[in-house]
C-alpha atoms as a printed R data frame, in Angstrom:
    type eleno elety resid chain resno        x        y       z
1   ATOM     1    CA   UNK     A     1 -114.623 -133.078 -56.394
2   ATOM     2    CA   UNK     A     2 -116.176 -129.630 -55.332
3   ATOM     3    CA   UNK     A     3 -120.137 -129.613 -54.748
4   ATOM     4    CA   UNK     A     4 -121.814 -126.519 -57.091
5   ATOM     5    CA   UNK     A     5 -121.855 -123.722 -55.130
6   ATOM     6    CA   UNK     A     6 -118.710 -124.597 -52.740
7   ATOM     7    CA   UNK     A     7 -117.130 -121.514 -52.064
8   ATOM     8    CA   UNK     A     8 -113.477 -121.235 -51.980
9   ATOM     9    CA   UNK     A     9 -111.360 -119.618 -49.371
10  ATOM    10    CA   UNK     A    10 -109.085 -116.260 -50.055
11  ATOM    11    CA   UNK     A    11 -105.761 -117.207 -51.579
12  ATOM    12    CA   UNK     A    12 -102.699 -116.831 -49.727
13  ATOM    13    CA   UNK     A    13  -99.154 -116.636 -50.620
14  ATOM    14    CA   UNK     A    14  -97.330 -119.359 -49.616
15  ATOM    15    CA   UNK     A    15  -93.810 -117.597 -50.259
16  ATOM    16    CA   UNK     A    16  -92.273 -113.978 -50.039
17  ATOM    17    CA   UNK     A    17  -91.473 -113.000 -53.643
18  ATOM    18    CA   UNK     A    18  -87.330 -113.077 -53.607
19  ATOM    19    CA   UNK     A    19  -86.498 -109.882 -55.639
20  ATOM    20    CA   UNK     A    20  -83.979 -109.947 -58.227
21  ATOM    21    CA   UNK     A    21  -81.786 -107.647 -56.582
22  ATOM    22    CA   UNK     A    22  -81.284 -110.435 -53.534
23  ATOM    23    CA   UNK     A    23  -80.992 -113.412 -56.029
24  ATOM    24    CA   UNK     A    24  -77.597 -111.675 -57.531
25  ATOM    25    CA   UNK     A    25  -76.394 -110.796 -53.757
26  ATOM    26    CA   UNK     A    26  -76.564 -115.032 -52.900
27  ATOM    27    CA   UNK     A    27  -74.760 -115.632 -56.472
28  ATOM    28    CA   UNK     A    28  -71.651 -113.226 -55.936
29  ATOM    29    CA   UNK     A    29  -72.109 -114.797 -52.094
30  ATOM    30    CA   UNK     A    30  -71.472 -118.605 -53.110
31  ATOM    31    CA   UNK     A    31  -69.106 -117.402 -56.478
32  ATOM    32    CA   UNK     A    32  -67.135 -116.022 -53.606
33  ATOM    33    CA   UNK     A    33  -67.341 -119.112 -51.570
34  ATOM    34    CA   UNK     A    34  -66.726 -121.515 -54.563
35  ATOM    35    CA   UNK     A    35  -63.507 -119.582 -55.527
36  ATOM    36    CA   UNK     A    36  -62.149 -119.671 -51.885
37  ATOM    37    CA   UNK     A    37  -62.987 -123.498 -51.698
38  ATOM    38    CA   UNK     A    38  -61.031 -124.050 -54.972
39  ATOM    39    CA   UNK     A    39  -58.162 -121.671 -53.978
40  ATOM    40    CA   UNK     A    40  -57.966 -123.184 -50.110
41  ATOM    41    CA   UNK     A    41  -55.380 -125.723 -50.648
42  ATOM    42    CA   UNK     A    42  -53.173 -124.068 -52.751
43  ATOM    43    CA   UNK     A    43  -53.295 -120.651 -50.979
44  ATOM    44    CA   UNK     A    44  -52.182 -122.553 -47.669
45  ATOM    45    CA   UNK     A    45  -49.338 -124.142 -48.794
46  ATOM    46    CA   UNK     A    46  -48.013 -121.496 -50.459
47  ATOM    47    CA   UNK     A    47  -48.724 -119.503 -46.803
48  ATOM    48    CA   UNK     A    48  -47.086 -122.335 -44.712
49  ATOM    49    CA   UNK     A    49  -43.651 -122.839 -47.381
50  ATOM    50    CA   UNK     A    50  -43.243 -118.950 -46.901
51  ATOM    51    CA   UNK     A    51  -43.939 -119.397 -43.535
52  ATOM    52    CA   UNK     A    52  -45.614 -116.000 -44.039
53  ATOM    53    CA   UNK     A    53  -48.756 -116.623 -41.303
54  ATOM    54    CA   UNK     A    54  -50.134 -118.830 -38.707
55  ATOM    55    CA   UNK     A    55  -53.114 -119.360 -39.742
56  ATOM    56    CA   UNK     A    56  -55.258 -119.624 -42.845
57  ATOM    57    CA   UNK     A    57  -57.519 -116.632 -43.886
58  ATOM    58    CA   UNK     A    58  -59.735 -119.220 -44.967
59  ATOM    59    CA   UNK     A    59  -60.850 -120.268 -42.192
60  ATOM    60    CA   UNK     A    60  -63.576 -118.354 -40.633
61  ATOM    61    CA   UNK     A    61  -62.855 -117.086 -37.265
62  ATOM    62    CA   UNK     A    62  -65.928 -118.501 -35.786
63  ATOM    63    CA   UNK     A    63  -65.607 -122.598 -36.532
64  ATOM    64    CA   UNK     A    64  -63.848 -123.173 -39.795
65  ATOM    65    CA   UNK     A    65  -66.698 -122.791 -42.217
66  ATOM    66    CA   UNK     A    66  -66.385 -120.508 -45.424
67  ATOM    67    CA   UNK     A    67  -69.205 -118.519 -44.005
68  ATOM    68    CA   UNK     A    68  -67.033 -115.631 -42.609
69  ATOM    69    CA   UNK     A    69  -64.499 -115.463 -45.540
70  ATOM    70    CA   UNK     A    70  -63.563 -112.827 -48.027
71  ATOM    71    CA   UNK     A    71  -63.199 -113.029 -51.311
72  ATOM    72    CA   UNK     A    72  -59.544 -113.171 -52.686
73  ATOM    73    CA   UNK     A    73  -57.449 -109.953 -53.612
74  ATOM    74    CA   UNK     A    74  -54.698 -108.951 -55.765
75  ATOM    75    CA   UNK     A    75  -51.424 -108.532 -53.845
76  ATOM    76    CA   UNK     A    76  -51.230 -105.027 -55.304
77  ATOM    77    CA   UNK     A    77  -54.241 -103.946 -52.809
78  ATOM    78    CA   UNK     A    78  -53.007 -105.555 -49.689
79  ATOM    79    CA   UNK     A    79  -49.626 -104.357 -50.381
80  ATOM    80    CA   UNK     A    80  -51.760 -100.461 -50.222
81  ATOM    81    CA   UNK     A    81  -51.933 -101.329 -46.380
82  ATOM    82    CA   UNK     A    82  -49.290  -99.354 -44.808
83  ATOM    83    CA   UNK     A    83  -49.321 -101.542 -41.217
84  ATOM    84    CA   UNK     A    84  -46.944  -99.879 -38.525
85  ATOM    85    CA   UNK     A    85  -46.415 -100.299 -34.857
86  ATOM    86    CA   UNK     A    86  -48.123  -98.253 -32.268
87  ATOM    87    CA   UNK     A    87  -48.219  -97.699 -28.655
88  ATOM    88    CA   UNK     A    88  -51.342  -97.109 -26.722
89  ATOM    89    CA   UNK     A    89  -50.928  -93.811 -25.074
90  ATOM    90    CA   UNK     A    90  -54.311  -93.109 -23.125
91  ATOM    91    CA   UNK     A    91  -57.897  -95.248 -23.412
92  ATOM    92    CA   UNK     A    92  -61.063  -94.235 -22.681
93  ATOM    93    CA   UNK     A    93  -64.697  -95.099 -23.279
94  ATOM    94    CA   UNK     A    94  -66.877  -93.483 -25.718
95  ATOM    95    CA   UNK     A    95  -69.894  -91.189 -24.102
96  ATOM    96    CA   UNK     A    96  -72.972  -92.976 -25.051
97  ATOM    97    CA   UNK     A    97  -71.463  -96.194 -27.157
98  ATOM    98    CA   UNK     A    98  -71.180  -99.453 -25.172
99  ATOM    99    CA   UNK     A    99  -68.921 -100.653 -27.449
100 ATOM   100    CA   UNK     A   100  -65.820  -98.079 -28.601
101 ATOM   101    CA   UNK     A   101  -62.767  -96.811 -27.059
102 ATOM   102    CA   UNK     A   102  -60.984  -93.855 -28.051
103 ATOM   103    CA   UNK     A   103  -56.979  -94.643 -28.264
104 ATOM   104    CA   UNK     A   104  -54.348  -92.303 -28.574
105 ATOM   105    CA   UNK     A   105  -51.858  -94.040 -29.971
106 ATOM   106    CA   UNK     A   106  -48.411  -93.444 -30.750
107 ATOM   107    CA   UNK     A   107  -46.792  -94.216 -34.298
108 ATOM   108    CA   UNK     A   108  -43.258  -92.800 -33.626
109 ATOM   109    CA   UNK     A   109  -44.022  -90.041 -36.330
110 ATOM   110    CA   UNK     A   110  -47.303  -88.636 -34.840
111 ATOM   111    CA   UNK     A   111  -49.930  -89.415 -32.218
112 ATOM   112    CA   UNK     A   112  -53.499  -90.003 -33.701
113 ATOM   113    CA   UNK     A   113  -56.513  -90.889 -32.287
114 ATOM   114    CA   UNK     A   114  -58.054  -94.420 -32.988
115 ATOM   115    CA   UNK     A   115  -61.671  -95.439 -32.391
116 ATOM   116    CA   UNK     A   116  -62.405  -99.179 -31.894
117 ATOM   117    CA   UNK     A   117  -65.553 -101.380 -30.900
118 ATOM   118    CA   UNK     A   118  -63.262 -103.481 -28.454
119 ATOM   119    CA   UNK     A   119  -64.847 -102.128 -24.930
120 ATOM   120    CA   UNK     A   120  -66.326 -104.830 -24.304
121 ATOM   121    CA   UNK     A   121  -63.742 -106.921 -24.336
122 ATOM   122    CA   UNK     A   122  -60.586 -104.621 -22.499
123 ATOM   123    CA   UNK     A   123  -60.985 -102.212 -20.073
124 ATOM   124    CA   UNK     A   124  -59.059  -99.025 -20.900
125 ATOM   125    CA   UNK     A   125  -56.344  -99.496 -18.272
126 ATOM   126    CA   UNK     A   126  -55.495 -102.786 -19.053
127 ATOM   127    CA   UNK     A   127  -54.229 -101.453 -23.030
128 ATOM   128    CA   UNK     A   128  -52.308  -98.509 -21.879
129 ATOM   129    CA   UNK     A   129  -48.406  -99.263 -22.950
130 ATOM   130    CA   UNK     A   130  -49.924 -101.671 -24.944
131 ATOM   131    CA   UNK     A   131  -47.965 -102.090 -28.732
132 ATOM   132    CA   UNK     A   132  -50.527 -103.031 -31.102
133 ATOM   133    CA   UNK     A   133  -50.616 -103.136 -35.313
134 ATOM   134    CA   UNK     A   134  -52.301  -99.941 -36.722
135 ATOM   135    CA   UNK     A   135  -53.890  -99.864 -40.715
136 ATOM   136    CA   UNK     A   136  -52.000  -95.988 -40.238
137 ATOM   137    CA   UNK     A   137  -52.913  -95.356 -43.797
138 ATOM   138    CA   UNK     A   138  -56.346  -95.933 -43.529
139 ATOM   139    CA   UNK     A   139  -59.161  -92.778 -44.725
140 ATOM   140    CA   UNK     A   140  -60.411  -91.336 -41.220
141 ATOM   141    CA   UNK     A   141  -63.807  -91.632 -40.125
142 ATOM   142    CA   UNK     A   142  -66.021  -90.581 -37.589
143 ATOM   143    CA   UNK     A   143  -67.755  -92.697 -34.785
144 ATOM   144    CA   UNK     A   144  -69.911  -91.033 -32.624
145 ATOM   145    CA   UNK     A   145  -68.218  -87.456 -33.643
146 ATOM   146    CA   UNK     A   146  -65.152  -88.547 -32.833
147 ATOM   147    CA   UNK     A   147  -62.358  -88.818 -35.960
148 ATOM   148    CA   UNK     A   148  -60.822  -92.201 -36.461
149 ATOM   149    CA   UNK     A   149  -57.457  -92.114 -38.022
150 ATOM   150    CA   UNK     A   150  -56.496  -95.554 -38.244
151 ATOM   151    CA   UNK     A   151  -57.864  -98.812 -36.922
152 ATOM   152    CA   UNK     A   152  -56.460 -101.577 -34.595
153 ATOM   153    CA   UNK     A   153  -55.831 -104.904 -35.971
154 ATOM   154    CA   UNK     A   154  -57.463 -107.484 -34.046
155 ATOM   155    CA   UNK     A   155  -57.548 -111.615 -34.106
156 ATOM   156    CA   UNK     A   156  -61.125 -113.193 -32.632
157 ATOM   157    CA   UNK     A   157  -60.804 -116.729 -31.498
158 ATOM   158    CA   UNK     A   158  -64.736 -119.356 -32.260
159 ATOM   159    CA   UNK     A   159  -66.021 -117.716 -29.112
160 ATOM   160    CA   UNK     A   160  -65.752 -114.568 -30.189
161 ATOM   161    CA   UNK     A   161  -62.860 -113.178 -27.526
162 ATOM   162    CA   UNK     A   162  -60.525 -110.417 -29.043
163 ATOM   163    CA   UNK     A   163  -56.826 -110.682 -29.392
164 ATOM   164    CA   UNK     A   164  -54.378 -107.922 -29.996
165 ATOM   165    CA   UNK     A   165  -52.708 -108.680 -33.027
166 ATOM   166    CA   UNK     A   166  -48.828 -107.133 -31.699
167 ATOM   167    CA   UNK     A   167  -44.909 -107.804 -31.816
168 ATOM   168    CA   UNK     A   168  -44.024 -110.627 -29.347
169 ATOM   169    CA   UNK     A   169  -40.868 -108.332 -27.953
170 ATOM   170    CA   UNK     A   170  -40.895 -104.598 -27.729
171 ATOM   171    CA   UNK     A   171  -40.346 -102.486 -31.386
172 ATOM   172    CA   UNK     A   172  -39.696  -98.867 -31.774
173 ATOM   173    CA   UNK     A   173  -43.335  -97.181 -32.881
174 ATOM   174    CA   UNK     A   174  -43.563  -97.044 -36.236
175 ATOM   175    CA   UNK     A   175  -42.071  -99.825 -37.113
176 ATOM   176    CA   UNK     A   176  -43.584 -101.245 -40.378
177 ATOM   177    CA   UNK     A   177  -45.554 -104.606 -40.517
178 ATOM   178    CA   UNK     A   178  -44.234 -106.385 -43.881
């Protein structure tokens, strides 16, 4: 027991009030995460008896945890991807961003230019000739006041090295990606 007169420090919090708006992020977060785990097994066999991909998009690309996948979509919104093959024209790095290359690339019915965060893994030389897969119908965007039209697929192995994802023989450009 307290003596009369004991005085009693200042309270302190203990915890950071969690605000309501960050409780419903973590909910859709492991909803999301729950779904995938209950969808995992029968999403990959279906993927391996259509021998339709290599690899499971369940699978996070940095260890095989759930922590880097995406919730499921409808096959009506991937099938809004219009993938095609390009060749890399010219590369060059972006004035004042570490990170980007501008690409011209060609799609067999246009150039366009492409902006993409891979510098740090290629040096512009290396890509020229290069075919690669291209999201061609993808809304353009700027980075760094340059216009993106389009954006280079890419596969990134646990430690985080890039991979172009491209034919394994020589296509015409434009080819489409089904």
């Amino acid at each position: 027991l307290l003596s009369v007169g004991y005085s009693l420090r200042a309270p302190e919090l203990l915890f950071r009030k969690i605000e309501d708006e960050e409780v419903k992020r973590q909910v859709v977060k492991l909803q999301a995460a729950s779904g995938n785990l209950q969808n995992k097994n029968i999403n990959s066999q279906k993927m391996v008896e259509k021998n339709e991909v290599k690899a499971s998009s369940e699978v996070s690309p940095k260890g095989g945890d759930l922590e880097g996948a995406k919730s499921e979509i409808q096959y009506d919104d991937f099938a809004k991807l219009d993938l095609k093959v390009a060749t890399i024209l010219s590369a060059e790095k972006v004035e004042k961003a570490d990170k980007l290359l501008k690409l011209e690339v060609d799609l067999g019915f246009e150039k366009r230019i492409v902006v993409s965060g891979i510098a740090l893994h290629f040096k512009p030389e290396e890509i020229v000739g290069k075919q690669v897969v291209v999201v061609a119908n993808l809304a353009p965007r700027k980075m760094r006041g340059i216009e993106s039209n389009g954006m280079i697929l890419m596969a990134e192995d646990k430690e985080g090295k890039l991979y172009f994802v491209s034919p394994d023989q020589k296509i015409n450009e434009g080819s489409p990606v089904t």
